[in-house]
Every structure is written in structure tokens, then in C-alpha cells.
C-alpha positions as CSV (number, residue, x, y, z in Angstrom):
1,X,-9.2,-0.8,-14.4
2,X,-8.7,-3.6,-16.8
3,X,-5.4,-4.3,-17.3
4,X,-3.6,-6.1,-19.9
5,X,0.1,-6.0,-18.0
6,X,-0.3,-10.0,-16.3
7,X,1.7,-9.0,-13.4
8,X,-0.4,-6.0,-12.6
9,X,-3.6,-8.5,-12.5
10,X,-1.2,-10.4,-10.3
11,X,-2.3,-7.0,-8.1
12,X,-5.4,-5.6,-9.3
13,X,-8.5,-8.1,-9.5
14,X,-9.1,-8.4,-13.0
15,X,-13.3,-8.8,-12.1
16,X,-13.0,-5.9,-10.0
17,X,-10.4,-3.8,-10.6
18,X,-9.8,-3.3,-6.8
19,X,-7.3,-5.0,-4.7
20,X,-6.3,-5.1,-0.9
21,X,-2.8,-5.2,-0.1
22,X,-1.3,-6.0,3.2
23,X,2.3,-4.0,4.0
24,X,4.9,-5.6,5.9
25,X,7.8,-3.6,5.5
26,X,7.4,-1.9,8.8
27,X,11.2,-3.6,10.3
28,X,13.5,-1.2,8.3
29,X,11.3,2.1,9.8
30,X,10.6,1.0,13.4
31,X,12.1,-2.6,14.1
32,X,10.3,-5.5,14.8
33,X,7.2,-4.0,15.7
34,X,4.5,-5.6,17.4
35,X,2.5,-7.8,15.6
36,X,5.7,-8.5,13.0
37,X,7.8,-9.8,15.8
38,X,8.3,-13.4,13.7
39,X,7.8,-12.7,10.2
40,X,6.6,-16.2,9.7
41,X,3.9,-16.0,12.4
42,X,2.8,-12.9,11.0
43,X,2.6,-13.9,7.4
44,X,0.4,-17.1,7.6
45,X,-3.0,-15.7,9.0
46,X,-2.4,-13.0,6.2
47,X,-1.4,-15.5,3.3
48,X,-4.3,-18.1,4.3
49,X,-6.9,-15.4,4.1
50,X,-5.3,-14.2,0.9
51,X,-4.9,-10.8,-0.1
52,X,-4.1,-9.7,-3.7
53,X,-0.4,-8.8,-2.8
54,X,1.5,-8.0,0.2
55,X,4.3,-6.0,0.7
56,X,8.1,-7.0,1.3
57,X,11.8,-6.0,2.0
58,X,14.2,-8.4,-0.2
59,X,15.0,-9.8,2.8
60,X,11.4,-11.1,4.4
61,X,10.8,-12.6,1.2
62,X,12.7,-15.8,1.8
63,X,9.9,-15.7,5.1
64,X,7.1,-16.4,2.9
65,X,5.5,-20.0,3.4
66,X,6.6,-22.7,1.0
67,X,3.0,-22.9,-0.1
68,X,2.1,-19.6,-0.4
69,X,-1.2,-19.1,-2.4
70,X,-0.9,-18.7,-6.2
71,X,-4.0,-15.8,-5.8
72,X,-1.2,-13.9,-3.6
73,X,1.1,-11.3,-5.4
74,X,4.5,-10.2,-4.0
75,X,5.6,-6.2,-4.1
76,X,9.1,-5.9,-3.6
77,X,9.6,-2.4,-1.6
78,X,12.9,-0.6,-2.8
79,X,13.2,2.1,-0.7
80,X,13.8,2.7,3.2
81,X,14.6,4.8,6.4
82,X,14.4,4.8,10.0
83,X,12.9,7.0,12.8
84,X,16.5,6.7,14.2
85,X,17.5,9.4,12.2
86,X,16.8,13.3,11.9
87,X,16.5,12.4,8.5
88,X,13.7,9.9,8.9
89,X,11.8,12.2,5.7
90,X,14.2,10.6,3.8
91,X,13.6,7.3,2.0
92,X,16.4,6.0,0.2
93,X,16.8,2.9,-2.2
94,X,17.8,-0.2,-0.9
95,X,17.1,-2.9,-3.3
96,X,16.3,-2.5,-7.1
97,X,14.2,-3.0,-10.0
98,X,16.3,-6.1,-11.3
99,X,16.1,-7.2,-7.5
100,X,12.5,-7.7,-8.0
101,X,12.5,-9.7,-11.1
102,X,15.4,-12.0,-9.4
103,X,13.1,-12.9,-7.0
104,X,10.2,-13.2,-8.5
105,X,8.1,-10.7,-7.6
106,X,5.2,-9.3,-9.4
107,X,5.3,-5.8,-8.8
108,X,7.4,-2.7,-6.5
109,X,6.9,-0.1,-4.2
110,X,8.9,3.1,-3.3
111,X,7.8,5.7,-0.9
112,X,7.8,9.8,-1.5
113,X,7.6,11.9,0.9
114,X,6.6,15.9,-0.5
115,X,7.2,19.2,1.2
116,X,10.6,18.7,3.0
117,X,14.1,19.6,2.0
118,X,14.7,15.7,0.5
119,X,12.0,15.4,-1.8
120,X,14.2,16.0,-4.9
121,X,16.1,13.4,-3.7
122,X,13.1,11.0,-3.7
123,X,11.8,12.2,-6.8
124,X,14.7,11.2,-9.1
125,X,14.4,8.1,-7.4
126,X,11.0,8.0,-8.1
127,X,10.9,8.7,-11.5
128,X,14.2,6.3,-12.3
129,X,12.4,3.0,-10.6
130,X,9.6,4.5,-13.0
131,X,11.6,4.1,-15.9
132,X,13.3,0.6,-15.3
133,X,9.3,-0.6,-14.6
134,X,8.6,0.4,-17.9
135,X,11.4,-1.1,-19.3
136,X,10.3,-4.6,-17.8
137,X,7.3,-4.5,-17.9
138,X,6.8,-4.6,-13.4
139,X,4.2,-2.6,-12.4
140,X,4.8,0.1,-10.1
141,X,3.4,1.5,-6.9
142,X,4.0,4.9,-5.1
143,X,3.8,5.3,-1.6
144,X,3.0,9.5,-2.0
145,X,3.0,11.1,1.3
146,X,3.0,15.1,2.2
147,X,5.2,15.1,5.3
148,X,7.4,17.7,6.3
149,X,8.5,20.4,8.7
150,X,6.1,23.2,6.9
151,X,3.2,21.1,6.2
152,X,0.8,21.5,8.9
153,X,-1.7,18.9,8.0
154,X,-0.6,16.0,5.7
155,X,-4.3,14.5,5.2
156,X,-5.6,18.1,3.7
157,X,-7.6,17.4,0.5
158,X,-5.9,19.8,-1.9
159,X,-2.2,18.1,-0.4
160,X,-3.1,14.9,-0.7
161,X,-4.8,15.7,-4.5
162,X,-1.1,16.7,-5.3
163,X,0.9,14.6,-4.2
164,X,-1.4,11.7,-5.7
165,X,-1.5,13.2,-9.3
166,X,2.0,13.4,-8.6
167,X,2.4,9.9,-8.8
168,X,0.4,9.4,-11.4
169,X,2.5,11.3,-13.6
170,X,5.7,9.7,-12.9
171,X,4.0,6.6,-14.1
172,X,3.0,5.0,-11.1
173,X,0.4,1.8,-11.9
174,X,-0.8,2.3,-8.4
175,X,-1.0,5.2,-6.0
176,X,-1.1,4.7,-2.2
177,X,-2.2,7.7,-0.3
178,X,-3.7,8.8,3.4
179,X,-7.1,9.0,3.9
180,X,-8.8,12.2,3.6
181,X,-11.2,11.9,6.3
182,X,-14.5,12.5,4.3
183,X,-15.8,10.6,1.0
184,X,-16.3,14.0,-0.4
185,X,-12.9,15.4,0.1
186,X,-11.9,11.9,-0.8
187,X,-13.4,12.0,-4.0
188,X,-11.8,15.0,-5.3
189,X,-8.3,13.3,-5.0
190,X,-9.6,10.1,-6.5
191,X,-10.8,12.3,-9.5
192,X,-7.5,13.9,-10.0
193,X,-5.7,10.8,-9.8
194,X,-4.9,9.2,-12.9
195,X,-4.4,5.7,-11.8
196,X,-6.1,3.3,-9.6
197,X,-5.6,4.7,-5.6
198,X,-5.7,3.1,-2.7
199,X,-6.1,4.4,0.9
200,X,-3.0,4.0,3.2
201,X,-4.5,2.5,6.7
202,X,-2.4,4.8,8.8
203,X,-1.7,4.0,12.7
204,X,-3.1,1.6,14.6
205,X,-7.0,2.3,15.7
206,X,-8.4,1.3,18.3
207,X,-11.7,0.2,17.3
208,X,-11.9,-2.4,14.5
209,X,-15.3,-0.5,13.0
210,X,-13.4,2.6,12.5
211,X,-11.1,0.6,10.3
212,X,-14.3,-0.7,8.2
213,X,-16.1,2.8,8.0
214,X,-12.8,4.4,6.5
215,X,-12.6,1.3,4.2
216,X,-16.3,1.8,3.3
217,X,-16.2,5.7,2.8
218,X,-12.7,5.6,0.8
219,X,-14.5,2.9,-1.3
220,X,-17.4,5.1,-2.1
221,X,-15.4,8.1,-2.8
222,X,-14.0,5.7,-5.8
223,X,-11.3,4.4,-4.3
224,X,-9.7,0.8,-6.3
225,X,-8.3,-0.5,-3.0
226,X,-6.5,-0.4,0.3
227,X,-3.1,-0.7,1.6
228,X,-3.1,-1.6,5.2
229,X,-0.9,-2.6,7.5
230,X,-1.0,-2.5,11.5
231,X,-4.6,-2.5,11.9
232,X,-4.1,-5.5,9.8
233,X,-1.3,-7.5,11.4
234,X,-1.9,-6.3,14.7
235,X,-5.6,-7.5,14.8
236,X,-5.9,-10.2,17.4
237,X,-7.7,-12.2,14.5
238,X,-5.8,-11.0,11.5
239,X,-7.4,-13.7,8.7
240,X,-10.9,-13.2,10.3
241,X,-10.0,-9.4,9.8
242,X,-8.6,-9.3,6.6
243,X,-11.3,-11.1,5.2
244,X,-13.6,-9.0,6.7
245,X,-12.0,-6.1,4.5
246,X,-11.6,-8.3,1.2
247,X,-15.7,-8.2,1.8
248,X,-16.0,-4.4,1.5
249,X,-13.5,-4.0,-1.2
250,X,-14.5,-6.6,-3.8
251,X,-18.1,-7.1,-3.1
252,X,-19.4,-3.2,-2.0
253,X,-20.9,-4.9,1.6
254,X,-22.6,-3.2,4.1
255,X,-21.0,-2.7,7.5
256,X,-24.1,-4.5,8.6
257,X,-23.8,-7.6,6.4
258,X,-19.5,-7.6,7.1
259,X,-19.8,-7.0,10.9
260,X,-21.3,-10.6,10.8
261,X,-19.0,-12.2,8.1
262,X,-16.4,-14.9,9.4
């Protein structure tokens, strides 16, 4: 993916077409979580060891050090619920397109959730935020989950194909999705997604080489990227971590060569 859009190469590496993007917009869901207890403690291991873009609430943004790497994008995420509610499925917009450019950001983010009695809701929202990126130019990622109370498995292949192509036609530049478990299984939702995807990094694992294995396989299956978050920020080393994944992403290293990277 080569693209011409200077924001979105504010995202995507334009060498490699791949990009690794930290979320930190955890607060609004669960609070200050550990590992995002100060912002500003959490942000400067990830800024130093600099990651294409991270992700933000209007808010945090004004949390970002003064001297935040150039290399380092900025994804405003618009939309937001908590697990206070019954209606945690729900993801609802809380800042807006023109909020972005405002503030300087390069790029958004909303969240879908598919398969519960909101997602018509989130659509519309979905595919409006689609239409104002368009319009201005900002590039556009979806967060495109399968999460509600009939789904029994929201990593299945043929689900997670879905709701990925899903984004991609409502005009999403990126698509963030689960991983599937399997580069095999993985691959099939890579190759019906019509736009660069990268793998969600899901709760926190307890072992840092099941992080890089999942990294690896999702890369092999095709993958443009990851999008991870708590097994980022709640690594005791977070910039030795991070680069650690940067390696794997945008220069195909073995878990042998990475495991011994600083």
C-alpha cells in the first residue's frame, strides 16, 4: 500500500506499507487502567521508541510531550462507551471529524461492534465519519469487532472476514480486527479485506513471546500492521517492547533474531 493521501503516510510507512500503532484510549471504556494511570508517564516510553501513530481521546491529546517525534502520527478516536453500562456494545460518538483537524491530528478511529441489537446505530455512525474523511481528506480507521449476545465466538474466521470487508466498504483506509488464531484462517480475512488490516492485540498475555508469535503469524498471513495496546503499555519495558514489535513488522525478523534485539 502506497499511498498518495500525506496524512495516511503519516500512518502507513511509505517503504513498507505496514505500520504499528499503539492505542491509548482505554480511560473512557475501563478508567485509568493499569499501565495508563498518568497519561504522561505512559506516553514517553511509547513516543521515544516511536511508533507510526498512536491512538487518542480529544482529551489525552493535550498529554502528549512538547517534543513529540515528527515520525509519530496522531489518531483521534471519536467514538466511546463504558463497561458501566448494559449497553457497553454500544459505542457512541464523542468528538468529531472537524475535532480532528482542530487539533491536528492526522488520521481517526471509530469502533463497530456487529451482531447486537446497536449495530445500526454504529453503522450510520460509521458510514457518516466515512463521509466527512472523504470530504477532508483524514484517513479513516475502523475498529470492526463481532461482539454480541448471539455470537458465540467473536474470533471465528468467516465472522471476522465480515465484519473486516465490512469496513472496507464503508471506506475505511484501515481496518483493525481480532486475531484469528491461525495464519491460515488469518489469511482468508486478509484476502477479503480491501484495505490494509491490522491485528487488534486483545487482553493482556502473560507471556511477552505469545505477543511476538501472534505478531509474526498475523504478519505472514499478510497482515499491513498491528494495533496494540495493553501488552504494549503494560509491559514492564514498554520502548524495549515496542521496538521489539517495530522489528517484526517493518523488517519480517525472526523471533530468534527479535528475542535478542534491544
Amino acid at each position: 500500500m502506497h499511498s498518495t493521501n500525506p496524512r495516511l503516510r503519516h500512518i502507513l510507512d511509505p517503504a513498507t506499507g505496514r505500520t504499528v500503532i499503539v492505542p491509548l484510549d482505554h480511560g473512557v471504556t475501563v478508567g485509568p487502567v493499569k499501565g495508563l494511570v498518568s497519561m504522561k508517564e505512559a506516553l514517553n516510553p511509547i513516543v521515544q521508541a516511536r511508533p507510526n501513530a498512536v491512538i487518542l481521546h480529544s482529551g489525552m491529546l493535550r498529554e502528549l510531550p512538547w517534543d513529540l517525534p515528527s515520525e509519530v502520527g496522531i489518531i483521534l478516536h471519536l467514538s466511546g462507551g463504558t463497561n458501566l453500562s448494559s449497553s457497553g456494545l454500544r459505542k457512541v460518538l464523542v468528538a468529531g471529524v472537524e475535532d480532528a483537524l482542530s487539533l491536528g491530528a492526522d488520521a481517526v478511529s471509530i469502533h463497530v461492534n456487529l451482531g447486537n441489537r446497536y449495530e445500526a446505530d454504529m453503522l450510520a455512525d460509521a458510514g457518516a465519519v466515512a463521509s466527512k474523511c472523504r470530504t477532508y481528506g483524514l484517513p479513516l480507521l475502523i475498529m470492526a469487532y463481532v461482539r454480541g449476545e448471539e455470537i458465540e465466538d467473536e474470533f471465528d474466521p468467516g465472522l471476522v472476514a465480515h465484519a473486516a470487508r465490512l469496513a472496507s466498504e464503508l471506506g475505511a483506509d484501515i481496518v483493525k480486527v481480532p486475531y484469528t488464531g491461525s495464519v491460515e484462517s488469518f489469511r482468508t480475512v486478509v484476502q477479503g479485506c480491501c484495505a490494509p488490516l491490522v491485528i487488534a492485540g486483545g487482553p493482556k498475555m502473560d507471556r511477552e513471546e505469545d505477543v511476538i508469535r501472534c505478531v509474526q503469524d498475523a504478519m505472514s498471513a499478510g497482515a499491513a500492521g498491528i494495533s496494540i495496546g495493553r501488552n504494549v503499555f503494560q509491559h514492564p519495558n514498554p520502548r524495549m517492547f515496542l521496538r521489539r514489535l517495530k522489528n517484526i513488522v517493518h523488517t519480517n525478523r525472526s523471533l530468534a533474531h527479535v528475542s535478542h534485539a534491544a
